[in-house]
C-alpha positions as a printed Julia matrix, in Angstrom:
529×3 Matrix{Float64}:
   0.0    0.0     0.0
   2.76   2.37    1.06
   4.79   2.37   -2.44
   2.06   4.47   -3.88
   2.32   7.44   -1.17
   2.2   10.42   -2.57
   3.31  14.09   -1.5
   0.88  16.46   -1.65
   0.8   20.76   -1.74
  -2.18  19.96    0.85
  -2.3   16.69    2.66
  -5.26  15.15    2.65
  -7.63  15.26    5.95
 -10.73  14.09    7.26
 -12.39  17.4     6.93
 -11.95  17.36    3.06
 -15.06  17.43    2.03
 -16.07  14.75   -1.12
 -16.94  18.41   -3.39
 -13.57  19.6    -3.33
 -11.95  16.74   -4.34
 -10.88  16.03   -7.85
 -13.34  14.41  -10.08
 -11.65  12.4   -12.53
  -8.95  11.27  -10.71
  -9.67   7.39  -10.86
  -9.02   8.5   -14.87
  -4.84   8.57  -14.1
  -2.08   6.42  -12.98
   0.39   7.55  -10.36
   4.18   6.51  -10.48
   6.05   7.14   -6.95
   5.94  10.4    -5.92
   2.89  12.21   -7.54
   4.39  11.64  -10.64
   1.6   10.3   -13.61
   2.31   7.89  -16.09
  -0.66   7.05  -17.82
  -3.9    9.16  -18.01
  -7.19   9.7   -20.03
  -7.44  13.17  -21.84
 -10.1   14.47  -18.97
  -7.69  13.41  -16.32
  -4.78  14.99  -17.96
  -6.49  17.86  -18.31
  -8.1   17.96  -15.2
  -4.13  17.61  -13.26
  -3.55  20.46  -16.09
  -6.23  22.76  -14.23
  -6.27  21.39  -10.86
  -7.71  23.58   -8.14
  -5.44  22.13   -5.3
  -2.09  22.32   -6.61
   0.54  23.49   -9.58
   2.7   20.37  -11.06
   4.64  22.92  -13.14
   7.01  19.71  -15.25
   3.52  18.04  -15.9
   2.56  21.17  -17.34
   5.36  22.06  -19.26
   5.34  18.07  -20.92
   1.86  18.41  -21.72
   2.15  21.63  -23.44
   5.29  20.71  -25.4
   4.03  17.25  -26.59
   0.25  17.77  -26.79
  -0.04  17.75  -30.79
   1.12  13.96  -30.34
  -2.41  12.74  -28.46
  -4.89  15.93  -28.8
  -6.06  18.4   -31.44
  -5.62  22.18  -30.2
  -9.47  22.48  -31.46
 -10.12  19.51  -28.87
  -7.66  20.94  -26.03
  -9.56  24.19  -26.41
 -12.71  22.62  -25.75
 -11.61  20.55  -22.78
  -9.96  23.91  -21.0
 -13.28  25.77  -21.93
 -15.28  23.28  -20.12
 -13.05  23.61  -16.85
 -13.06  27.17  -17.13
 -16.89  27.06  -17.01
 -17.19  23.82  -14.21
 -20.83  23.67  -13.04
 -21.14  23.2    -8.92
 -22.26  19.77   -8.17
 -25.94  19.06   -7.45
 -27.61  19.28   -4.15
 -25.28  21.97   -2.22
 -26.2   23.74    0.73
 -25.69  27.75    0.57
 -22.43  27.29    2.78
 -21.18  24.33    0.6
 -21.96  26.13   -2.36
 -19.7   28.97   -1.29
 -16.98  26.98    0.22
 -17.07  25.21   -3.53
 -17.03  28.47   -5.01
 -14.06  29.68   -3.23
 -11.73  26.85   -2.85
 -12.7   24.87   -6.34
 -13.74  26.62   -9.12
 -11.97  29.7    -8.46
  -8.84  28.2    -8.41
  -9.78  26.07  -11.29
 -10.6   29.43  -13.67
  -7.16  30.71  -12.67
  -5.48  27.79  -13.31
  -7.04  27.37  -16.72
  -6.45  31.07  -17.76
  -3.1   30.42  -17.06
  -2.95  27.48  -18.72
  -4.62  29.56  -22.19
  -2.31  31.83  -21.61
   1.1   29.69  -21.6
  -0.37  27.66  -24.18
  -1.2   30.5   -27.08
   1.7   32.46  -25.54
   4.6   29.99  -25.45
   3.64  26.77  -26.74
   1.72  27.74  -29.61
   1.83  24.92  -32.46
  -1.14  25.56  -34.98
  -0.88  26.28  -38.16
  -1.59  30.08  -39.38
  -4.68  29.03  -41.54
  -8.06  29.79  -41.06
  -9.17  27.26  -39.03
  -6.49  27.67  -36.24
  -7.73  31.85  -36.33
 -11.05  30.43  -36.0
  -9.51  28.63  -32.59
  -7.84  31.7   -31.82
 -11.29  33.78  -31.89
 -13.45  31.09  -30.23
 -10.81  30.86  -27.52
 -11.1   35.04  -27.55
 -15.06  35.16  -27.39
 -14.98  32.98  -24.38
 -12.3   34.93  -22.21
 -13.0   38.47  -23.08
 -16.38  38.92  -20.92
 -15.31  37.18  -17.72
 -15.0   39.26  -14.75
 -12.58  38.72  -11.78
 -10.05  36.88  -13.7
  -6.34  37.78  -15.12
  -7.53  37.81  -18.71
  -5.94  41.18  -20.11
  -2.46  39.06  -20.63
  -4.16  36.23  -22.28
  -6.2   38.84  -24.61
  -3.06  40.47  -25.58
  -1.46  37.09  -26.57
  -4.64  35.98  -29.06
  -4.62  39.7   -30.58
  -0.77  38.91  -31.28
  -1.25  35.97  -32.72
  -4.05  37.0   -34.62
  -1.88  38.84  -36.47
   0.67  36.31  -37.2
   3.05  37.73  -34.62
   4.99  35.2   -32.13
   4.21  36.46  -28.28
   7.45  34.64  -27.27
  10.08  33.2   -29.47
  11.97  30.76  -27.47
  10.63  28.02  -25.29
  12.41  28.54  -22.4
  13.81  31.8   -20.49
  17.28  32.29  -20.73
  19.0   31.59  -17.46
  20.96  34.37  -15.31
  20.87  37.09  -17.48
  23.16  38.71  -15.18
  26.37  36.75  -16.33
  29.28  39.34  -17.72
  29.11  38.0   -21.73
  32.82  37.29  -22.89
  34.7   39.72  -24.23
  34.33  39.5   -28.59
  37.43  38.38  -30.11
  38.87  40.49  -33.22
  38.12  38.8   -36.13
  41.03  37.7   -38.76
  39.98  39.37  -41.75
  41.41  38.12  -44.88
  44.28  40.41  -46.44
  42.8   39.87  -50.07
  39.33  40.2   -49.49
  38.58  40.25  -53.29
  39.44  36.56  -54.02
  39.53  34.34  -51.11
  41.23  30.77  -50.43
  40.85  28.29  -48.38
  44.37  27.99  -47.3
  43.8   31.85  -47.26
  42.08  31.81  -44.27
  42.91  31.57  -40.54
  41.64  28.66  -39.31
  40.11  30.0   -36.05
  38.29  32.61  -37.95
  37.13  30.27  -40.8
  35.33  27.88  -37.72
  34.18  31.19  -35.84
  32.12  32.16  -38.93
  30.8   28.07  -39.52
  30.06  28.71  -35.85
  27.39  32.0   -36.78
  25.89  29.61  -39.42
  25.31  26.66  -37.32
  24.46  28.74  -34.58
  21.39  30.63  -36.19
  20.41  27.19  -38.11
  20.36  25.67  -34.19
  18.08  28.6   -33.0
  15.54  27.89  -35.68
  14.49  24.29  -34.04
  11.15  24.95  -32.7
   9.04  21.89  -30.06
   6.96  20.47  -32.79
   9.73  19.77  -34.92
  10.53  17.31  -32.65
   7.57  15.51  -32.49
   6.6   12.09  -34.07
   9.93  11.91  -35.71
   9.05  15.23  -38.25
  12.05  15.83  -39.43
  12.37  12.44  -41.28
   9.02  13.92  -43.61
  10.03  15.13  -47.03
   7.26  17.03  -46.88
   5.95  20.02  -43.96
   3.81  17.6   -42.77
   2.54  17.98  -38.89
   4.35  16.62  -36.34
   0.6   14.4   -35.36
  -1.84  12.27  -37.74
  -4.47  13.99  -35.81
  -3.47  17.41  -37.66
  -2.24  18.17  -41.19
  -0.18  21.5   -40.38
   1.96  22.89  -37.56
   2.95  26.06  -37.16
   6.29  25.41  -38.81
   4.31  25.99  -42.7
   1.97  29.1   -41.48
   1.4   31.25  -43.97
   3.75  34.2   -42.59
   6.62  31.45  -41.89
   7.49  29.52  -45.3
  11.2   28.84  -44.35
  12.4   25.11  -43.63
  12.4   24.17  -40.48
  15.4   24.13  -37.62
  16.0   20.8   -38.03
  16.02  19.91  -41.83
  18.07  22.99  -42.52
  20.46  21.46  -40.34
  20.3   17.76  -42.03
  20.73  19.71  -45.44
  23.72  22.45  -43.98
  25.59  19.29  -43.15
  25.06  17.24  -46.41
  26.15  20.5   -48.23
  29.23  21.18  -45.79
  29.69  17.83  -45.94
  30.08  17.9   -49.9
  32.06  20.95  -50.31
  34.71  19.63  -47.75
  34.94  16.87  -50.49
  35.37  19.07  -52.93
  37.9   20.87  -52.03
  40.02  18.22  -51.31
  38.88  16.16  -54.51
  39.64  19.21  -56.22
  43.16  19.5   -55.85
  45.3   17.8   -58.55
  48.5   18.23  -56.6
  49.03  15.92  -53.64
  50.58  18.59  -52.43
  47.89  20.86  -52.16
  45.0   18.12  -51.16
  47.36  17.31  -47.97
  47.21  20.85  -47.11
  43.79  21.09  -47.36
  43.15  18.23  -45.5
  45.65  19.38  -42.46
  43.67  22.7   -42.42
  40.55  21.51  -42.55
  41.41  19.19  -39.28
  42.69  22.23  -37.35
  39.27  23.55  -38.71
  37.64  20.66  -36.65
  39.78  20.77  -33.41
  38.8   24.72  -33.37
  35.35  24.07  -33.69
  35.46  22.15  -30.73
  36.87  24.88  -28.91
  34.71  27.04  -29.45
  32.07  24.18  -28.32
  30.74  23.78  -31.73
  30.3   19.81  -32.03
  27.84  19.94  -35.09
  30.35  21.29  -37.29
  33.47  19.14  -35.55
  31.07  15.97  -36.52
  30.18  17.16  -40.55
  34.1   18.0   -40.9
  35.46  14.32  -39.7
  32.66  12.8   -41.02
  33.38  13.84  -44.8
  36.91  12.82  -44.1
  35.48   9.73  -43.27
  33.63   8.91  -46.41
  34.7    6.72  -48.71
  36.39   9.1   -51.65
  38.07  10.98  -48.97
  39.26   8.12  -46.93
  40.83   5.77  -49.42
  42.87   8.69  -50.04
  46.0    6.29  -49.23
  48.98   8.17  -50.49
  47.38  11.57  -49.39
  46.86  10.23  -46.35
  50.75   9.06  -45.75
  51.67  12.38  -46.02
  49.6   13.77  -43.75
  51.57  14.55  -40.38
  51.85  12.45  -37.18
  50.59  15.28  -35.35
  47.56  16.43  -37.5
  46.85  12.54  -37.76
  46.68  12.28  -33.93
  44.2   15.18  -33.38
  41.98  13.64  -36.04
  41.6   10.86  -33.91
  41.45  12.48  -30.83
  38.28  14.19  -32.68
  36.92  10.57  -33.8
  37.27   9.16  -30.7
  35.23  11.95  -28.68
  32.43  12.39  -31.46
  32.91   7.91  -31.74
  29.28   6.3   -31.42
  30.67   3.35  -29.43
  28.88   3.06  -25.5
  25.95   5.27  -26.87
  28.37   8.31  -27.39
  29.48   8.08  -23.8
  32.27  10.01  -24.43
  30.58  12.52  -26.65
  27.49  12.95  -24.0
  29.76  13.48  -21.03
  31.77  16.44  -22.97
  28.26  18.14  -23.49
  27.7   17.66  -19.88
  30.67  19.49  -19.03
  30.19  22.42  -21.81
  29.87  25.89  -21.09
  27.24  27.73  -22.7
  27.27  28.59  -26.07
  27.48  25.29  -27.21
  26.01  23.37  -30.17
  25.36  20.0   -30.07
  25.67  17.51  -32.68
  22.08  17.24  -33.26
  21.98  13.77  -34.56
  22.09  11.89  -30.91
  19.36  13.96  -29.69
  17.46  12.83  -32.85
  18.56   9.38  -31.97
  17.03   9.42  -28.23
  13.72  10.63  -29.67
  13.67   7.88  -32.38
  14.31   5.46  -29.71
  11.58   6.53  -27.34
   9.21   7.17  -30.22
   9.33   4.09  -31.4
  10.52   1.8   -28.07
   6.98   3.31  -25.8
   3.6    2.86  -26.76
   1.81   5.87  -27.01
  -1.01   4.36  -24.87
  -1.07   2.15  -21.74
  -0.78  -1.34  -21.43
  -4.87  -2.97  -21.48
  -3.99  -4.47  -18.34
  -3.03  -1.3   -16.21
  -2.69  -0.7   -12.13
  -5.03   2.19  -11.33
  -4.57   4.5    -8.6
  -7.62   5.29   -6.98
  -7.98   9.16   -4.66
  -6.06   8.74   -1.48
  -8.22   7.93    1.71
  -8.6   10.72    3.63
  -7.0    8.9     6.83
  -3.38   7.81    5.34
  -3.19  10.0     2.5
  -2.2    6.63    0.55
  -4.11   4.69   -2.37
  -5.0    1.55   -2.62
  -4.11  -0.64   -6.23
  -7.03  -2.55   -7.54
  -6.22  -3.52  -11.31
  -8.87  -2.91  -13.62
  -8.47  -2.76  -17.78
  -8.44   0.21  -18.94
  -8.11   1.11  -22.7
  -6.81   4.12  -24.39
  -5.04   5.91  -21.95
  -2.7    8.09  -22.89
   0.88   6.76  -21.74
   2.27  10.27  -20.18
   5.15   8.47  -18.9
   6.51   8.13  -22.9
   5.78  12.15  -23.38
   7.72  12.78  -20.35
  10.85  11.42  -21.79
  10.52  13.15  -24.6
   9.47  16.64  -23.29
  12.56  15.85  -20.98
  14.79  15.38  -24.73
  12.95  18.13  -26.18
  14.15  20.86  -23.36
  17.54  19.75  -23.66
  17.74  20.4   -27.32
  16.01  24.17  -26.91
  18.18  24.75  -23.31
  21.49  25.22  -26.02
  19.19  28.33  -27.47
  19.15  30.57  -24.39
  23.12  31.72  -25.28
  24.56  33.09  -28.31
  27.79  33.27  -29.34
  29.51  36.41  -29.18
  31.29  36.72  -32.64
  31.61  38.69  -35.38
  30.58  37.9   -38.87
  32.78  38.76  -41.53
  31.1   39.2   -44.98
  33.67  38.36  -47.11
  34.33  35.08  -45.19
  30.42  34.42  -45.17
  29.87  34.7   -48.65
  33.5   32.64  -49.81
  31.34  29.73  -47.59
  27.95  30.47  -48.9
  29.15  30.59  -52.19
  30.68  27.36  -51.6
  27.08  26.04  -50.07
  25.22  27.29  -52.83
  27.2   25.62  -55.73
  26.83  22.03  -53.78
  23.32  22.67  -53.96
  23.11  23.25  -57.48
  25.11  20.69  -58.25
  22.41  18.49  -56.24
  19.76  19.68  -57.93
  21.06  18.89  -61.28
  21.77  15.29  -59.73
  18.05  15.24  -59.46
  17.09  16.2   -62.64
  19.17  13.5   -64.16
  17.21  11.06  -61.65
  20.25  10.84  -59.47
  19.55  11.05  -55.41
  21.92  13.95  -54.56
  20.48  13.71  -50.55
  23.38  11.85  -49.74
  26.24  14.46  -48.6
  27.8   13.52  -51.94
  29.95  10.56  -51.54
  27.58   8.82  -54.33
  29.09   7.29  -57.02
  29.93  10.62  -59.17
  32.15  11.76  -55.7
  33.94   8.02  -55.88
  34.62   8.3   -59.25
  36.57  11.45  -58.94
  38.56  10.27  -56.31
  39.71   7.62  -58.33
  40.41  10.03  -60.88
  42.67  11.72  -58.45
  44.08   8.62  -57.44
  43.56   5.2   -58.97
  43.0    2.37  -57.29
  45.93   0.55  -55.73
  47.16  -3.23  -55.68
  45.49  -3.94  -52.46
  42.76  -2.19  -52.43
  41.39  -4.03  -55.49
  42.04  -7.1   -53.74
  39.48  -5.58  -50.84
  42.26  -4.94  -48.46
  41.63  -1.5   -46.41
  44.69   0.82  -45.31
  42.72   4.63  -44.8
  43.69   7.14  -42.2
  43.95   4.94  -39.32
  46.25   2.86  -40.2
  43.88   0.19  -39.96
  40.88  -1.41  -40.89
  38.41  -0.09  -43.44
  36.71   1.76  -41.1
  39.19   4.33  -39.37
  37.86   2.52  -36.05
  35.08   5.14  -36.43
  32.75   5.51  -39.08
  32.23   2.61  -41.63
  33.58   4.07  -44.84
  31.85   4.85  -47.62
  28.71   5.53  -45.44
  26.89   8.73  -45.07
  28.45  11.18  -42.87
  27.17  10.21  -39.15
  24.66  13.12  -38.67
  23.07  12.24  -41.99
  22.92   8.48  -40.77
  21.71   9.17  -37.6
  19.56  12.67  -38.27
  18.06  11.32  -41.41
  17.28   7.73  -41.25
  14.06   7.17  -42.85
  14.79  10.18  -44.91
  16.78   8.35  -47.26
């Protein structure tokens, strides 16, 4: 009986009367302390709303996951109804008061705040009609009642009726108060008016793919994450219950956070190949490879792990890494920090080594995106989205222990919270890596020698289309393979299936498997390809 005590705002007593206790609450399922794992959508709603107490993580989960097991036009209606409860039947004057006062009071607040954080910060309709039509049904109801909060709540449906975000970010920004560091002086090219690769400081050059990956990161909005969206070729919702999300409103066409990023690292990926495929002189393509490592190592300095991942990943692939006699003449040293950078970004133990270097990163940081992708695959397809037929209910605590009792009855279609929690819990992670930007200059000319760069890999995929080619790949296809065996041919053993790359070893380095795609295309991706 004891493992299902729970801790409570307000402990339970015997003067609790039975109308001022919750009335759905044989509709969810407790785990240890006050914690709910499975739940119908009145229950949920009603713990959403409830007059007795705040769970503030329960709210946040249900607010950042809802699209996955209710409409907004449903939610809407279920917060209406709480925010116009009837009394029960049969109350005395004094009862009818006390109900007044310590119930449904509390319950209007609650849901107006609830409306509120929902259209303010957690806002995931679409911008077409139908979700205005929410908007001004939601508006209709609010705007007459007297005694409650409404005027913020008004202010964030008049926003959004115009298309306007109330809040852009998810979550506030923590200790605003911290001195930001100092901005370092940017290495400007000294010929601005045709710039190299080799050109280029390398610090500066990773500073600048640290602005681009940075504003790409900030882009990743909740719904995104939901239902695993990003693998869609189209801007589907992130729910089969809905066929929009606010990602595709009509004053917000752009891709979304997260497929910009899958497609910035294919391209990067690419145009590191290119550059390297594109030198004739071994000479040249061992520079280029030594710089583009120091490239790597700097991002991680600067805490930038999605671009440290696309860089060793292309040199991974398979026209880079059978690179053999490139590769010999690569130094010792630069050799070494490219697998000190393989072996913290390696996949082996779940990224163990990868995760606890996040851990330990001070903000701004990016993260490599695709193991956060990974966790959500794995819990979106590992839970069930509802309970178990067979399920332990936990029945209102008596009002002399404060404990429940555990009958087990079947109950179908409950919503299993316990799987949203996870994710919500993945979810804030990603968006906690928003709240600080880097403090860095752009420099033009630099940005444009790497957007130019960008832009031709794209066309060149594009054209790969039209000739009924699949250019999603990051490029090492077999037009990328060809012209590294145009730069050089095969040799002896490697026709005999032998495997000497950059590590000295096997085929695979000892960290990706070449020839595959890079490992945030593998892992971001999946289905996609």
């Amino acid at each position: 009986m004891t493992q299902h005590m729970r801790k409570w705002s307000t402990t339970p007593t015997t003067t609790t009367p039975w109308f001022l206790t919750l009335d759905h609450e044989n509709e969810v399922i407790y785990h240890n302390n006050q914690t709910i794992k499975h739940g119908t959508l009145t229950g949920l709603v009603e713990h959403l709303t409830r007059h007795d107490r705040v769970d503030i993580p329960f709210n946040e989960t249900f607010l950042t996951t809802y699209p996955t097991f209710i409409s907004g036009h449903e939610l809407s209606e279920l917060l209406l109804q709480r925010l116009h409860i009837p009394p029960p039947p049969d109350l005395s004057p004094s009862e009818l008061h006390r109900w007044t006062e310590q119930k449904q009071k509390p319950i209007r607040f609650r849901t107006i705040n609830i409306l509120n954080m929902w259209i303010e910060r957690y806002w995931m309709e679409s911008g077409d009609e139908c979700s205005l039509d929410l908007l001004r049904h939601i508006h209709a109801h609010v705007t007459g009642l007297t005694g409650m909060p409404t005027s913020q709540l008004i202010t964030a449906i008049e926003y959004r009726l115009k298309g306007q975000d109330v809040i852009k970010r998810l979550i506030t920004p923590p200790n605003t108060t911290t001195t930001p560091t100092a901005t370092p002086k940017p290495v400007t090219p000294k010929n601005k008016k045709k710039i190299k690769l080799l050109n280029l400081d390398s610090m500066e050059l990773a500073r600048q793919l640290t602005i681009i990956e940075s504003n790409l990161y900030n882009r990743i909005k909740p719904q995104e994450c939901l239902n695993k969206a990003w693998q869609r070729k189209t801007q589907e919702g992130s729910c089969p219950r809905r066929t929009s999300t606010a990602t595709e409103s009509s004053t917000n066409k752009e891709e979304s956070g997260i497929k910009a990023i899958i497609n910035h690292s294919n391209h990067l990926s690419r145009w590191i190949m290119e550059m390297i495929l594109g030198q004739p002189e071994m000479k040249k393509r061992v520079s280029v490879l030594k710089f583009l490592i120091t490239v790597a190592d700097k991002c991680k300095t600067l805490n930038n792990f999605a671009t440290t991942t696309t860089i060793i990943s292309a040199l991974s692939t398979a026209p880079i890494y059978r690179l053999h006699r490139t590769w010999s003449q690569v130094s010792s040293r630069s050799r070494t920090l490219l697998a000190d950078l393989q072996a913290l970004m390696s996949s082996e133990r779940n990224f163990a080594k990868y995760r606890d270097a996040l851990r330990l990163a001070v903000l701004p940081c990016i993260p490599f995106l695709g193991v956060f992708l990974t966790d959500l695959t794995f819990l979106t397809d590992g839970i069930p989205d509802f309970a178990p037929v067979e399920a332990e209910t936990t029945p209102p605590p008596t009002p002399n222990t404060g404990t429940h009792e555990t009958p087990t009855e079947t109950k179908i279609g409950m919503i299993n919270f316990h799987k949203w929690s996870k994710i919500s819990t993945v979810i804030q992670n990603i968006l906690s890596f928003q709240t600080t930007t880097y403090n860095l200059v752009s420099v033009g000319e630099i940005q444009e020698f790497v957007g130019q760069g960008l832009r031709g890999v794209k066309n060149d995929i594009e054209k790969e289309k039209e000739k009924g080619n699949d250019g999603e790949g990051g490029g090492d296809g077999d037009e990328m393979y060809e012209w590294s065996l145009r730069v050089e041919p095969r040799l002896v053993f490697e026709e005999r299936g032998g495997g000497m790359g950059m590590g000295g070893g096997g085929r695979g380095g000892g960290h990706l498997a070449t020839g595959s795609h890079m490992s945030s295309v593998v892992i971001a991706s999946m289905a996609m390809r």
